[in-house]
C-alpha positions, -999 to +999 in steps of 0.1 A: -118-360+346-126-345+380-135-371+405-168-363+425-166-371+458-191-390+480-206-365+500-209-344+469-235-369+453-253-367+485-255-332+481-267-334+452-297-356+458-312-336+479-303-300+455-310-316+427-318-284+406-280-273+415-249-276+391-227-305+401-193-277+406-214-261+430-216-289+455-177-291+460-157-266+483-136-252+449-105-228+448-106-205+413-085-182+397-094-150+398-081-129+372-102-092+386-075-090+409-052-058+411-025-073+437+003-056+420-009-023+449-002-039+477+027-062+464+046-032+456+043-015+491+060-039+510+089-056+506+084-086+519+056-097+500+077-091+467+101-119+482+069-141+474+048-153+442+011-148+445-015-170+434-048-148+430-076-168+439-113-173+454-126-199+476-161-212+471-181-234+496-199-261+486-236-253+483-252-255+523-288-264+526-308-255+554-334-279+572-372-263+569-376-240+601-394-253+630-428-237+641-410-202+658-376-213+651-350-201+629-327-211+597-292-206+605-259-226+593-261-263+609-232-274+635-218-293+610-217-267+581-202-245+614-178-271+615-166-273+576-158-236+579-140-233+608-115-266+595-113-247+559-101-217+572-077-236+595-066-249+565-061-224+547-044-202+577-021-233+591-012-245+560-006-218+532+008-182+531-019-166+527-037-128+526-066-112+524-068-079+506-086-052+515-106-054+480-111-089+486-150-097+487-174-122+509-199-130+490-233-152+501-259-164+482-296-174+493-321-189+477-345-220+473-318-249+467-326-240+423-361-235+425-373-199+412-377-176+440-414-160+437-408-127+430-427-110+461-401-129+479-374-108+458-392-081+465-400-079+501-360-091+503-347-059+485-373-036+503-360-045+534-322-041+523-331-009+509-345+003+543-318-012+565-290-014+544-274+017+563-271-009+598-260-039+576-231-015+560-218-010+604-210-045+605-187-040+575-154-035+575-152+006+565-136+004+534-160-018+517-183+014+511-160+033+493-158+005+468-175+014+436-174-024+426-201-032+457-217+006+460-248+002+486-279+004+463-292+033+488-263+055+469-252+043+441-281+019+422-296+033+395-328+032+418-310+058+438-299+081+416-331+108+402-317+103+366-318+063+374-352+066+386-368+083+357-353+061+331-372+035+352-405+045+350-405+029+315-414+002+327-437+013+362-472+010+362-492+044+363-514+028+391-509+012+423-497-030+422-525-043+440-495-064+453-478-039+470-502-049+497-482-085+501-452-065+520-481-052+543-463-019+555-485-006+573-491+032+576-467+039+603-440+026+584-446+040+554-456+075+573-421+075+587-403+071+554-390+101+532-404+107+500-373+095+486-376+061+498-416+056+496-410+062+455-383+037+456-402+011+477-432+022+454-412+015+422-392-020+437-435-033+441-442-018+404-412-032+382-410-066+371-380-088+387-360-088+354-357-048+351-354-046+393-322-066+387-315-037+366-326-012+388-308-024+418-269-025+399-248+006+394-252+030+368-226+014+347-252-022+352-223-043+376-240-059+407-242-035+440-244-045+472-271-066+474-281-087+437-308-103+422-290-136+401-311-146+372-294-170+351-281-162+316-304-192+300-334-185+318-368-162+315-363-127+327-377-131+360-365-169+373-344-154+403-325-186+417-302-163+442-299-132+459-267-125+461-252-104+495-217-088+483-211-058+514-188-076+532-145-080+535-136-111+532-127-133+563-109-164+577-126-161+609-155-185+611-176-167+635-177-138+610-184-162+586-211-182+606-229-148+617-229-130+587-242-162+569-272-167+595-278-130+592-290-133+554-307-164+558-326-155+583-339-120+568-345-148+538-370-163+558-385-134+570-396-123+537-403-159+522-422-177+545-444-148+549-475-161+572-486-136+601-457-145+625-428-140+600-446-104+591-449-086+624-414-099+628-404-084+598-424-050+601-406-051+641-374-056+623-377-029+601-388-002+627-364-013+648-335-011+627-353+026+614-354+035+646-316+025+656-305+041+624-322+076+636-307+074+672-273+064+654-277+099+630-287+120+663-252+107+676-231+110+646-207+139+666-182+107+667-199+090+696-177+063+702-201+030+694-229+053+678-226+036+644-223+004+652-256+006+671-278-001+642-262-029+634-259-044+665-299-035+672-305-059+638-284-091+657-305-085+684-340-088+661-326-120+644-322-134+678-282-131+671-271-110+702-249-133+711-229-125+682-224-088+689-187-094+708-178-114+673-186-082+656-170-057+677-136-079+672-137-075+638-142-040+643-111-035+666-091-055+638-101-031+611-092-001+633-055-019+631-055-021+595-035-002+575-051+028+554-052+017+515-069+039+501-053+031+470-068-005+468-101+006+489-112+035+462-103+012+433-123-010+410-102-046+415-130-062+438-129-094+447-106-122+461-071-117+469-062-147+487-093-153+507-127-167+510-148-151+481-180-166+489-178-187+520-220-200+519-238-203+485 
């Protein structure tokens, strides 16, 4: 019998609507693992026996913003990361994989998340998903397990798209209004994406689940998380799943806040938190164009995107954190064995560091 700890129950008081195993930090086998790749190029590893796991947090709940404040992960959910990865990096032998995943999930502590939420959430990914995918570590893109739903979704693809419009309506959702681009936004977008933003307003949540996963239905980049037992369109998490897993707690810290605070953007949506978002948006578009203009390998021309969205979260401070992580993956080794394959997530590292 597993003994539940005291700061568990807590927990769960005040999430009552969420599972008892998620309110524990837990480490889980994960048997999607391929390790047998890298093992085999390097001899010293193979003087070693593996354990292929993930590493779950506990579930991290987030005080109510402030009048024109923001969420963001609490100093002392800060502080549980940085002593679990100290942990796991003083303690243990330990490696991350390049296929190894971070995964992050947001939502409303178990309550349903009202589908304009969900869909204001996965318009906005859709249109900046290109500056999220520069604070990535490169390799992540080329893996088909977590394809960018820009390229790869079903929602993408032409073929996807007219299998879709099963289930469109033939006339305008008066709530399309409810995401209130207004005309210079939608103006600037290619006809590609306005009949994708068009159809993420028209579907029902249940079959934009659909719509957002890969062609052969696993989760993309970005996921809507229905559970099994519930009705179609009772989202309880979104689900982020672009990024390389990490033991570095600032990564982890400011890739966490990043989520949770485009969450709020598109959740508590009063006046405020939509001319933010609408700024956001056409400022990320923007960067993303500039970005494009300079794509004859100007040195930090990629990155600029990305670093343009920290700067509309109010996270500019965590721009050098970002451009470390970037100089480490220029340092990595090339496998593009294990980066092209279809083993995704956890080789010996955190899996999904924030629920």
């Amino acid at each position: 019998m597993t003994e539940v700890s005291k700061e568990a129950r807590r927990s769960q008081k005040s999430l009552p609507l969420v599972d008892m195993k998620y309110h524990h930090w837990r480490v889980i086998r994960d048997g999607s693992l391929e390790c047998e790749q890298w093992v085999d190029e390097d001899e010293v590893l193979q003087n070693y026996l593996w354990s292929d796991v993930e590493v779950a947090s506990a579930v991290f709940k987030c005080a109510p913003p402030a009048a024109d404040s923001w969420i963001e992960v609490s100093l002392d959910q800060k502080a549980q990361l940085e002593r679990v990865c100290k942990v796991l990096t003083e303690t243990l032998r330990i490696r991350i994989s390049n296929t190894c995943g971070l995964h992050v999930h947001v939502g409303l502590g178990g309550e349903p998340i009202p589908p304009d939420t969900v869909r204001r959430f996965m318009t906005t990914m859709w249109l900046i998903e290109d500056a999220v995918l520069t604070l990535c570590a490169p390799w992540r893109e080329g893996n088909r397990v977590v394809a960018p739903i820009t390229q790869e979704s079903l929602l993408a693809l032409d073929g996807g798209l007219e299998f879709l419009k099963e289930w469109c309506a033939e006339v305008p959702p008066p709530h399309l209004r409810n995401m209130d681009i207004h005309h210079k936004l939608w103006d600037r977008m290619s006809t590609h994406d306005q009949r994708r933003v068009w159809v993420i307003w028209t579907l029902p949540v249940g079959q934009l689940r659909v719509a957002t996963s890969t062609p052969h239905f696993t989760r993309g980049g970005v996921a809507i998380r229905i559970p099994d037992d519930a009705e179609e369109d009772r989202t309880t998490t979104i689900e982020i799943r672009y990024a390389s897993s990490t033991l570095d707690a600032k990564e982890l810290t400011s890739w966490t806040n990043i989520f949770l605070r485009l969450f709020q953007l598109c959740h508590f949506y009063d006046w405020a938190h939509s001319a933010k978002l609408m700024n956001l948006i056409e400022g990320v578009t923007d960067a993303l164009l500039l970005s494009k203009l300079n794509k004859k390998r100007f040195p930090t021309g990629d990155a600029h995107a990305g670093h343009e969205l920290l700067k509309l979260l109010d996270l500019g401070n965590d721009i050098p954190v970002w451009e470390n992580a970037q100089k480490r993956w220029a340092r990595e080794d090339n496998h593009h064995h294990v980066r092209f394959g279809y083993g995704e997530s956890g080789t010996r590292g955190i899996h999904g560091a924030a629920r």
